[in-house]
C-alpha positions in Angstrom: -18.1 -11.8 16.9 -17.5 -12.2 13.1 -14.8 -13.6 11.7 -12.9 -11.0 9.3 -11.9 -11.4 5.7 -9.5 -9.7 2.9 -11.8 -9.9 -0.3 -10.3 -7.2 -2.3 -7.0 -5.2 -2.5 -5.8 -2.4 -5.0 -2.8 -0.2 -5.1 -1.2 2.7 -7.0 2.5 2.2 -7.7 4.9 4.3 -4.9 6.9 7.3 -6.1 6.2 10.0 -8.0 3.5 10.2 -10.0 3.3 14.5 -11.8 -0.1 15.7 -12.6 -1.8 13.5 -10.2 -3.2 14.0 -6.3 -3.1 12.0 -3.4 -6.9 11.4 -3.6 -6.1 10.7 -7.7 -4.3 8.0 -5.9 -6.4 6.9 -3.8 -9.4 6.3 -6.5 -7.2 4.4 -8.5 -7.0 1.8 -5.8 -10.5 2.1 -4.5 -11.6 0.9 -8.2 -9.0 -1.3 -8.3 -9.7 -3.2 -5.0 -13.6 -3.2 -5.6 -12.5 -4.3 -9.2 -11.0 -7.4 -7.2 -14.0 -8.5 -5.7 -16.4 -7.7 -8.5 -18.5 -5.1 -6.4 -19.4 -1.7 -6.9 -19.2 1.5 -4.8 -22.7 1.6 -3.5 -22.0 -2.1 -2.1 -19.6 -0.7 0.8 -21.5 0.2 4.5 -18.8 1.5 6.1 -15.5 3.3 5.3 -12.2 4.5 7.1 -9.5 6.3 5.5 -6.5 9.2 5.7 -3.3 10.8 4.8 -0.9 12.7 6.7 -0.2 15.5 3.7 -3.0 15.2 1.1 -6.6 15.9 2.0 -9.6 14.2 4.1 -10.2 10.7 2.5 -13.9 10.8 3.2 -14.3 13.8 0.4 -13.3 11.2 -2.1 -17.4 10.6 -2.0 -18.1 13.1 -4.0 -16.3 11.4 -7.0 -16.9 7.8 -5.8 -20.6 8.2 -5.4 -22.6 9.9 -3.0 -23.8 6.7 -1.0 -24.6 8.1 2.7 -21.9 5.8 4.0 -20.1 6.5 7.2 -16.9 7.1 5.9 -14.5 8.2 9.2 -11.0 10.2 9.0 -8.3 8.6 10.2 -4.8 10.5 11.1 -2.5 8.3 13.2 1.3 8.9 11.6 2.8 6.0 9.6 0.4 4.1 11.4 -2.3 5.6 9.5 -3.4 2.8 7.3 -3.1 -0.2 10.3 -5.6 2.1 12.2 -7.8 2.8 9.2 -8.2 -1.1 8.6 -8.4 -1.6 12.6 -11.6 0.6 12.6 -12.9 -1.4 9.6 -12.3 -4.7 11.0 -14.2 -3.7 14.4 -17.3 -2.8 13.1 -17.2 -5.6 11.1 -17.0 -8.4 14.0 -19.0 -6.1 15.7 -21.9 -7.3 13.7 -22.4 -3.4 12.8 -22.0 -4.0 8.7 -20.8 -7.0 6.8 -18.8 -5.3 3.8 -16.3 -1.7 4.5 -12.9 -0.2 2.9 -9.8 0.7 4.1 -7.7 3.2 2.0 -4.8 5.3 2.8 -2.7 7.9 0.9 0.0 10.8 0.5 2.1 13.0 -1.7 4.7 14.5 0.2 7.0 16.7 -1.1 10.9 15.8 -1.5 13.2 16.5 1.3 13.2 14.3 5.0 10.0 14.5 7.0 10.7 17.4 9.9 7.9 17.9 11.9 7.6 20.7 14.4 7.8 20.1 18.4 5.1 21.7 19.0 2.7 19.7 17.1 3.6 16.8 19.1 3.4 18.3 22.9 7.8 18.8 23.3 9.5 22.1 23.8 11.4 24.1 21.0 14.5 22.6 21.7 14.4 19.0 20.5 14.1 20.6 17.3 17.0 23.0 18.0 19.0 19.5 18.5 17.9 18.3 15.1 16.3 15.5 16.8 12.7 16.7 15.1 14.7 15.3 12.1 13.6 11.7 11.6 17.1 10.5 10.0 19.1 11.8 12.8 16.6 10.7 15.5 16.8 6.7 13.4 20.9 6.9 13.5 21.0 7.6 16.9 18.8 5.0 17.8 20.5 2.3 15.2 24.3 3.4 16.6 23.3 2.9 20.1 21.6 -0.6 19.1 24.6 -1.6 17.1 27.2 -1.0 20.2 25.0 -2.8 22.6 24.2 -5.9 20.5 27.5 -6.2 18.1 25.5 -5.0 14.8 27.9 -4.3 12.2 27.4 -1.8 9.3 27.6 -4.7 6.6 24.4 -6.1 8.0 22.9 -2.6 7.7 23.7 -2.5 4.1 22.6 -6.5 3.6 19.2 -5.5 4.7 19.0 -2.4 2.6 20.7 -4.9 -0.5 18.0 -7.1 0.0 15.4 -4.1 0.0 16.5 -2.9 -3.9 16.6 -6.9 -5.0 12.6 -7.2 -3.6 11.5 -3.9 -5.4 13.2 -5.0 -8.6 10.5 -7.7 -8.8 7.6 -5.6 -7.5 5.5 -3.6 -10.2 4.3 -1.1 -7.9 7.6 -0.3 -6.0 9.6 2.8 -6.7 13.3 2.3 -6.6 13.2 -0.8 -9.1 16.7 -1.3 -9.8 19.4 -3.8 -7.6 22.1 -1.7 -5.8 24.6 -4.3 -4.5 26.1 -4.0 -1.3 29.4 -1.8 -1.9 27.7 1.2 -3.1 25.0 1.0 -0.5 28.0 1.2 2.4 29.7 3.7 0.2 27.2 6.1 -0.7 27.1 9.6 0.7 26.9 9.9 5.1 23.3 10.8 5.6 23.3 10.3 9.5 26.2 8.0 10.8 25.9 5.3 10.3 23.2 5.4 8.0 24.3 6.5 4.3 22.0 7.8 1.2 20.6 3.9 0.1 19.8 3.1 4.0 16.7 5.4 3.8 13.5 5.4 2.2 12.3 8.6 0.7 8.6 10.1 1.0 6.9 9.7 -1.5 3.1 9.0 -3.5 1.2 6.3 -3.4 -1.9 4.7 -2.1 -3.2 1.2 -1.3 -7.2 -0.1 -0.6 -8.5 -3.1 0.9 -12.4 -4.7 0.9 -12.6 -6.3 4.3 -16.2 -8.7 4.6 -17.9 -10.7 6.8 -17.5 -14.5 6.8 -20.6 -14.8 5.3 -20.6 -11.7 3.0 -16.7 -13.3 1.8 -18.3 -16.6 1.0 -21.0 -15.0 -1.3 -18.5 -12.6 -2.5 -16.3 -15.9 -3.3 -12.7 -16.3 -4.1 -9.3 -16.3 -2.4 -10.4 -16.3 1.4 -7.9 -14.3 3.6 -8.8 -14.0 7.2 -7.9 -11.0 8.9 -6.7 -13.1 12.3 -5.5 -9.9 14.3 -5.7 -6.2 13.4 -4.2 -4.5 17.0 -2.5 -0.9 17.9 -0.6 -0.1 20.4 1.2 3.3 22.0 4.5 3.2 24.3 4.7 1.6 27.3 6.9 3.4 30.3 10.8 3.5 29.3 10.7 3.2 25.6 12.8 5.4 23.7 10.2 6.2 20.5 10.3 8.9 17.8 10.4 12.6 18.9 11.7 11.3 22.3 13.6 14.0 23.7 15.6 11.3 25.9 16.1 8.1 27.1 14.6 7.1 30.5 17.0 5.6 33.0 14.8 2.9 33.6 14.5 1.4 30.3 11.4 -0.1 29.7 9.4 -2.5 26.3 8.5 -1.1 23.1 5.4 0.1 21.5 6.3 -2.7 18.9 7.0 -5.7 21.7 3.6 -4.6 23.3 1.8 -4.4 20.0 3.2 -7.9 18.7 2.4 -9.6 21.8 -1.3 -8.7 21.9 -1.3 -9.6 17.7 0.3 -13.2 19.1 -2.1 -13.6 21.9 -5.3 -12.5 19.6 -4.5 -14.9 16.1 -3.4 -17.5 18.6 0.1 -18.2 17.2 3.4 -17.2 17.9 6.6 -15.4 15.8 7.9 -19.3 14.6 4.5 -19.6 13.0 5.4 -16.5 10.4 5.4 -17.9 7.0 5.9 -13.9 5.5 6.4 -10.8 6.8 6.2 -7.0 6.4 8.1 -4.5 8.9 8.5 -0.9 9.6 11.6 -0.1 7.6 12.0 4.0 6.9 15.7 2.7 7.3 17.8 -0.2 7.3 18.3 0.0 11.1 14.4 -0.4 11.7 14.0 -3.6 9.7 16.7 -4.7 12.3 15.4 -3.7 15.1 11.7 -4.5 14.2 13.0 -7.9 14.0 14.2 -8.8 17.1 10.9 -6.6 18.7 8.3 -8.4 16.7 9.8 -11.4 18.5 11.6 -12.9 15.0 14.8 -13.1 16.3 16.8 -12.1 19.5 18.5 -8.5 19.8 22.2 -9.1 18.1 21.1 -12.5 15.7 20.2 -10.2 12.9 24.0 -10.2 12.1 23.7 -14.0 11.6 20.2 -14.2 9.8 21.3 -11.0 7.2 24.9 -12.8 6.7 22.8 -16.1 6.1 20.0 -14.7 3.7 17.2 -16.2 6.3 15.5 -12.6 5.3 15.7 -13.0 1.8 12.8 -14.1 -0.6 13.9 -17.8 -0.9 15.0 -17.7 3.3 13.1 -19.3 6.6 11.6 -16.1 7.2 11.1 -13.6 4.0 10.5 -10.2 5.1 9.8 -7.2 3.3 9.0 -9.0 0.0 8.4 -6.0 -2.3 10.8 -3.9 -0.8 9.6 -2.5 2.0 9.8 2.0 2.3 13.6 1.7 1.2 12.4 0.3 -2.5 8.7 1.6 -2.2 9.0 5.3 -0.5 6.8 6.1 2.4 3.9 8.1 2.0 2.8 8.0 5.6 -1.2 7.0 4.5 -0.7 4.5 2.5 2.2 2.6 3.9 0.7 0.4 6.2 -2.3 -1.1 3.8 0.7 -1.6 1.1 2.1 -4.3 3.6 -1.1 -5.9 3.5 -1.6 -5.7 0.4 1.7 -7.2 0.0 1.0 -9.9 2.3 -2.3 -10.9 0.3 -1.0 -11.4 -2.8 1.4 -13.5 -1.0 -1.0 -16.0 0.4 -3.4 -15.6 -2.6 0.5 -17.3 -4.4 0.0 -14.3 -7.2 3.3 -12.5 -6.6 4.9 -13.2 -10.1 8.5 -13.0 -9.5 9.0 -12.1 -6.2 6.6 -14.9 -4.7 7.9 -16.7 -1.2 8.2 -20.3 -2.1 6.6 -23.3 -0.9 2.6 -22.9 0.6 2.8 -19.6 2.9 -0.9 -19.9 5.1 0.7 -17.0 7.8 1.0 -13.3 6.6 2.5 -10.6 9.6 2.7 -6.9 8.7 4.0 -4.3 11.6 4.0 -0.2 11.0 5.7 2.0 13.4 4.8 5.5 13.8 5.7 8.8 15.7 5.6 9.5 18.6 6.0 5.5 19.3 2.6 3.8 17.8 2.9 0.5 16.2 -0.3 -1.7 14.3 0.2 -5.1 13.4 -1.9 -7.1 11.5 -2.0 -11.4 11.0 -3.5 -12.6 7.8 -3.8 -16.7 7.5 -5.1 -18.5 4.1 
């Protein structure tokens, strides 16, 4: 099989952007990301793209060019992006084309995201409880994690802290002013414990990647970032996931444990091997518990690592470098290929202000998604 590489990334800037679409978006990093790599449109074979709230990616053609490409829908939650850049990469090491595209998208509207129950196979009910509501389903989760592993609020509001420091130093990020750590745990009760600054907002944005062939990178030329595992995974037995409607008395892994694992086992590394690294954080709790199940840290040491500033930009692992969704906003389509993005410029050393220090080689990016789907992707340099 082919070997996989990053040759070109774009992005429009996260937040809200009046007078201009999803798919407005999306162009905007198409052309930025081929702009990259010095190609053209009619150069990419193969496409995969979506958004959860703003249109089919593939009718983009019509203003991109009208190339006969296989350009393939992708809808898979906040896991639509690590999907969409899975399919690439597949067809790609399958020997099928040497040059495709990733893109992903959105433009939601204010307000939390409250999906229906019946979209997602559960009864009325769970959405009678409020637990169709995503903040109240993440507090929930976060307060139960906290009392079992001795997570106090503080380190709630260190990793949020930390979030608003990143996006100050990222162009494309929305929230780009500090909020220090007092007003963060003083700010308005969302969902106990969570308050106002703990959650990211959804929001616009888009982000593109060129994905090539060894060979087709090495004629292309420049930075060469290896895509050294692209996996997705659903829940296992006993997880307690998004939209759950309750917890099984025989608990069981994680989409995120099983997903990291087979990323591990594919790039041939392991978690102490991370030299940068991009998690699911919709809210502070996630980035904590994403942690410890992407295999960074064991469940209750985030107190230590947050008190210590191991997470912060100049730390033994930086995670979340421009931000993450608390300084960037999620829209769902585009949120997973902004971590990658993020994770490129990182390697490429081409960060400006809010560059890791020292050599990075290792990139890790993990997206979790309703109704318990996590992607994970390994870069190396």
């Amino acid at each position: 099989m082919s070997a996989v590489y990053i040759v070109g990334v774009g992005i429009h800037p996260f937040g809200r952007t009046e007078g201009r679409t999803g798919q407005d978006q999306a162009l905007h990093a198409i052309r930025a990301a081929l702009a990259d790599c010095g190609l053209d449109w009619p150069d990419i074979q193969v496409a995969y793209g979506g958004s959860h709230a703003a249109g089919n990616a593939d009718a983009m053609v019509s203003r991109l060019g009208l190339t006969g490409l296989q350009f393939i829908n992708v809808k898979n939650g906040c896991a639509t992006g690590g999907s969409a850049l899975l399919g690439v990469a597949a067809a790609i090491r399958a020997g099928e084309y040497d040059l495709g595209m990733a893109v992903g998208f959105d433009k939601h509207p204010r307000g939390a995201f409250n999906d229906l129950p019946s979209e997602w196979g559960l009864p009325d009910w769970v959405g009678e409880t409020g637990m169709m509501l995503t903040t109240q389903f993440f507090a929930t989760k976060i307060q139960r994690y906290m009392h079992e592993h001795g997570i106090s609020a503080a380190t709630l509001g260190r990793a949020a802290e930390k979030a608003y420091a990143n996006g100050a130093l990222a162009d494309h990020a929305w929230r780009r002013e500090p909020i220090d750590l007092d007003a963060i745990l003083n700010s308005q009760m969302v969902s106990d414990p969570l308050t106002k600054f703990m959650f990211c907002s959804p929001a616009e944005g888009a982000a593109a990647l060129i994905l090539a062939s060894e060979a087709r990178a090495r004629q292309i030329g420049g930075p060469m970032i290896k895509l050294d595992a692209a996996v997705m995974r659903t829940r296992p037995p006993g997880s307690f996931e998004v939209f759950a409607p309750c917890i099984d008395v025989v608990r069981g892994g994680t989409a995120t444990e099983v997903a990291a694992k087979a990323a591990y086992e594919t790039a041939g590394i392991g978690p102490a091997d991370i030299d940068v690294a991009q998690v699911q954080d919709a809210e502070a709790g996630g980035e904590i518990m994403h942690m410890a199940e992407n295999g960074f840290c064991k469940d209750g040491e985030q107190e230590q690592w947050l008190a210590e500033g191991r997470t912060r930009i100049g730390g033994k692992l930086p995670i979340n470098t421009d931000g993450g969704c608390l300084a960037c906003g999620e829209p769902i389509g585009a949120s997973g290929l902004r971590q990658v993005y993020e994770n490129v410029v990182q390697l490429r050393r081409a960060a400006g202000a809010r560059q890791v220090p020292g050599d990075p080689k290792v990139g890790y990016t993990h997206v979790y998604g309703a109704p318990g789907v996590s992607a994970v992707t390994i870069l190396s340099r």
